[in-house]
N, C-alpha and C positions, 0 to 999 in steps of 0.2 A: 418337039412335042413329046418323042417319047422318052425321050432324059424327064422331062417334068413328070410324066409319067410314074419313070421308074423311081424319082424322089417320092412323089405323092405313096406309091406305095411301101416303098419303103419305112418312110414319118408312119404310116396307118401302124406296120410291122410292130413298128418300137414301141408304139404308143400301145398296141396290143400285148404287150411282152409289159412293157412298164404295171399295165391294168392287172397282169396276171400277178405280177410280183408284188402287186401294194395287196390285190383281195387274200394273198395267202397271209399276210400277216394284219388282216385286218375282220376286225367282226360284220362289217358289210358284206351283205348277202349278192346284188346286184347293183349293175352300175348304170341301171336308167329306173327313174320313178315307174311304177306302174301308172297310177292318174296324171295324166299328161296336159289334164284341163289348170288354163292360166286367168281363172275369171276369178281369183283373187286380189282385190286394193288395199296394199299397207298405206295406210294412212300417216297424215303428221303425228298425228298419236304415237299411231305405232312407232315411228322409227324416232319419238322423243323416250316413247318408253324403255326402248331398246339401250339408248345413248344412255339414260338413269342408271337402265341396270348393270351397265356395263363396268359402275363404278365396284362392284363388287368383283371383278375380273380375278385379281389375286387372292379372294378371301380364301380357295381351297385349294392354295399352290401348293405343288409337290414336284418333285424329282423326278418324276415318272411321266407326265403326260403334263408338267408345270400347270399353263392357265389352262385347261383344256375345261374343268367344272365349270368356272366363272364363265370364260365363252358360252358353254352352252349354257349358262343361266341365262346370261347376257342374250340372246338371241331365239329361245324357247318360244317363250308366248308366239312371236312372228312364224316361229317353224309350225307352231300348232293351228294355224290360223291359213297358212298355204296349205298344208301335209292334211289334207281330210282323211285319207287313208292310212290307216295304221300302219300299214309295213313300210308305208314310203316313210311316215313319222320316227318307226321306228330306226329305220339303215339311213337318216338323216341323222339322227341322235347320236348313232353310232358313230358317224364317220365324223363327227363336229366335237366327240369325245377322243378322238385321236390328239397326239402332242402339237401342242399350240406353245408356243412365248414369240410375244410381242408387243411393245410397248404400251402400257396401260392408259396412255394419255392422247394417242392418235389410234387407238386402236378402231374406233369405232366408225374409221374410213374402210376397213378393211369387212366387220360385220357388216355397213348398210351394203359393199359390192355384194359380200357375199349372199345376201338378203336378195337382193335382188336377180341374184343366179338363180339362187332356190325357188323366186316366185317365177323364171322364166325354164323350171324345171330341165335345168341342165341337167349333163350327165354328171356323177358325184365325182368321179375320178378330175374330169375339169376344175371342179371348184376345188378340192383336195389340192390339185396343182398351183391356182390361184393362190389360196390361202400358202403352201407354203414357197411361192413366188414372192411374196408378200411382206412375210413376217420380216426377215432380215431389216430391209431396207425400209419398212416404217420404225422398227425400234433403230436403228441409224438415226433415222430423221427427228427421232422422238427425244433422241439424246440429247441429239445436236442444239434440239431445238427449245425444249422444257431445261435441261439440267446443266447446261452449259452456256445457254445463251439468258432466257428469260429468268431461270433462280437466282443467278449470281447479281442483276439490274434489280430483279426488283426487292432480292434480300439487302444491296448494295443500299438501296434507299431507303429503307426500313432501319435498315442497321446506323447510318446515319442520322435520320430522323432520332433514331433512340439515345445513341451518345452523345446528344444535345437535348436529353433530358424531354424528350417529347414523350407523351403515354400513348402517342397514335403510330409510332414506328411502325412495332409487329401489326398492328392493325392493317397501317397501310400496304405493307408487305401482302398480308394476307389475302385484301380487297384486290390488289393489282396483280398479281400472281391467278389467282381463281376467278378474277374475270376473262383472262384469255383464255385460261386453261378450258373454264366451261364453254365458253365462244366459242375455241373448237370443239372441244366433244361433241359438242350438238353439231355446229356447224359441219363437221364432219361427217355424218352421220347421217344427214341428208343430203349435203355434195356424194359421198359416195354409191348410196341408195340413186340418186340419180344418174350418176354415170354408169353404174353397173346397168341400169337401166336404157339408157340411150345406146349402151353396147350390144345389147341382147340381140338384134339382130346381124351382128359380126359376131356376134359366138356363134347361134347356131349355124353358121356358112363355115367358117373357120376353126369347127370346135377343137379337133386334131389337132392343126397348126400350132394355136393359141396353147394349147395343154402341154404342145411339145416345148415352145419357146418359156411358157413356165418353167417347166421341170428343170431346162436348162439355167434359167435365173437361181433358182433355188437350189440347184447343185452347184453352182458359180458361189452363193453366199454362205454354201458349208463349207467349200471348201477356204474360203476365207477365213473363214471363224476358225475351222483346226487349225490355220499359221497364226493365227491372231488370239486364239484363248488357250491351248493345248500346250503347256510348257511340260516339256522331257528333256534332259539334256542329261551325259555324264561325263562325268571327270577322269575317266578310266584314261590309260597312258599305254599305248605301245613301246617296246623299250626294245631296243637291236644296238647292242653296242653301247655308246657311246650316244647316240642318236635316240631321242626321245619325241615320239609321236603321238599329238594329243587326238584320243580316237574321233571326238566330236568336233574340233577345229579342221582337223587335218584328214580327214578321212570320211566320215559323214556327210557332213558341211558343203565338202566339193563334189561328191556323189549331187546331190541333193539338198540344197535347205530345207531344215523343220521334214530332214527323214522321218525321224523316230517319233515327233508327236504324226505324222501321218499314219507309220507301219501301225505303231498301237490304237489310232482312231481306225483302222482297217480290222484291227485282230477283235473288237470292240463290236464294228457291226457283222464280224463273223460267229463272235458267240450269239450275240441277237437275232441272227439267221438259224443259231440253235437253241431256240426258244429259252438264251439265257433271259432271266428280267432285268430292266435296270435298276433295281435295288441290288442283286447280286453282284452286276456291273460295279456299281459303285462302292461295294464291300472290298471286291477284287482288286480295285482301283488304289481304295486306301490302305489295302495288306500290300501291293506293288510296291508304294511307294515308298513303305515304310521299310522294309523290308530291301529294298532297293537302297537307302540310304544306310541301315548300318551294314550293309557288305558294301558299299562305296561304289554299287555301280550306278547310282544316281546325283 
């Protein structure tokens, strides 16, 4: 019992320490609503409205906080419709304007959970966790699932249809492709509005736990993503003699795989801990690089 103990408090510690480190770089004021009353019903409406709006998710992508506009379009009316109070309306706003990308086509599995946090007035840190538990592995599935499996079938049969002189190829292409596509978005939309909802009473007993085992998924699928999208490598050569050692085969490499895209994904959110921006970031990024490649150490 008190080993459980001393984990329980421990998880509270971290998750304590986590909450401090996300409000300093975030414009959320506080990490519980003040009106706590749950005598709001999103209706079918609402969560088809939500699924519509959703289609606008990328209209005001950027580099900086990518889908985070379109989200919060996508999800608004329902925030304004739980959130009677303004302050809660507003550090809801805030925190759903934070950096979001995640697949535009199952995305709307992820807004109805979220939707449903928000109407069972979680703490915002929780859903913050959720949301970026989340993102990775629905744009995974999203991939897997729209642009690798159902584009290439039902462009396959369109494409066929046309080079036998059909005028209904691209048609057909277009009918079978965006009937699924819509069948989930909606359908989506409401299975997850649902499940976040039959959850709500394992968040609030578990809200800690659950935020912790987030946080851990979601640092589990960045660090993924730096070995998987962060290419660094250079060509530089150690030279002793006779004997030639390539620094990134022979030296780097068996340190550590994908050192160097980690050290500079590390030196990356060390300037954003000093309030560099990332448009700066990405300036810096592309004077590296270039600047790396003609003195040859990239």
């Amino acid at each position: 019992m008190e080993f459980n103990n001393d984990n329980e408090t421990k998880m509270a510690a971290k998750a304590e320490k986590r909450m401090e480190q996300a409000l300093a770089t975030s414009k959320v004021l506080t990490d519980t609503y003040c009106d706590q009353s749950q005598d709001v019903t999103l209706t079918t409406g609402d969560i088809n409205r939500m699924a519509f709006r959703s289609l606008a998710l990328q209209a005001s992508f950027n580099y900086e906080r990518m889908q985070a506009g379109g989200w919060l379009f996508t999800i608004l009316p329902a925030l304004r419709k739980i959130h009677k109070n303004k302050d809660d309306l507003k550090n809801a706003m805030h925190m759903h304007m934070e950096f979001i990308n995640v697949h535009p086509f199952d995305v709307t599995f992820l807004s109805g959970l979220v939707l449903a946090m928000e109407k069972g007035k979680e703490n915002i840190s929780t859903i913050r966790a959720v949301k970026v538990a989340l993102m990775g592995p629905l744009g995974g599935i999203g991939d897997a699932l729209f642009w690798l499996t159902l584009l290439p079938i039902c462009a396959g049969i369109g494409a066929s249809l046309a080079l036998e002189g059909s005028f209904f190829g691209p048609i057909i292409f277009l009918l079978m492709f965006n009937a699924v596509h819509f069948s989930l978005r909606f359908g989506l939309a409401h299975y997850g509005y649902r499940a976040g909802t039959s959850a709500l009473p394992l968040l609030k007993n578990h809200t800690k736990r659950i935020s912790h085992a987030a946080s851990i998924v979601g640092m589990t699928v960045i660090g993924a993503l730096i070995a998987s999208y962060v290419h660094l490598v250079t060509p530089l050569e150690i030279n002793a003699g006779q004997a030639h050692i390539a620094l990134q085969a022979d030296v780097l490499d068996k340190l550590m795989p994908n050192l160097l895209p980690l050290s500079f994904t590390l030196i990356v959110y060390f300037l954003m801990k000093r309030n560099f921006s990332p448009v700066k970031l990405i300036g810096l990024t592309v004077v590296i690089g270039i600047l790396g490649k003609l003195i040859g150490f990239l």
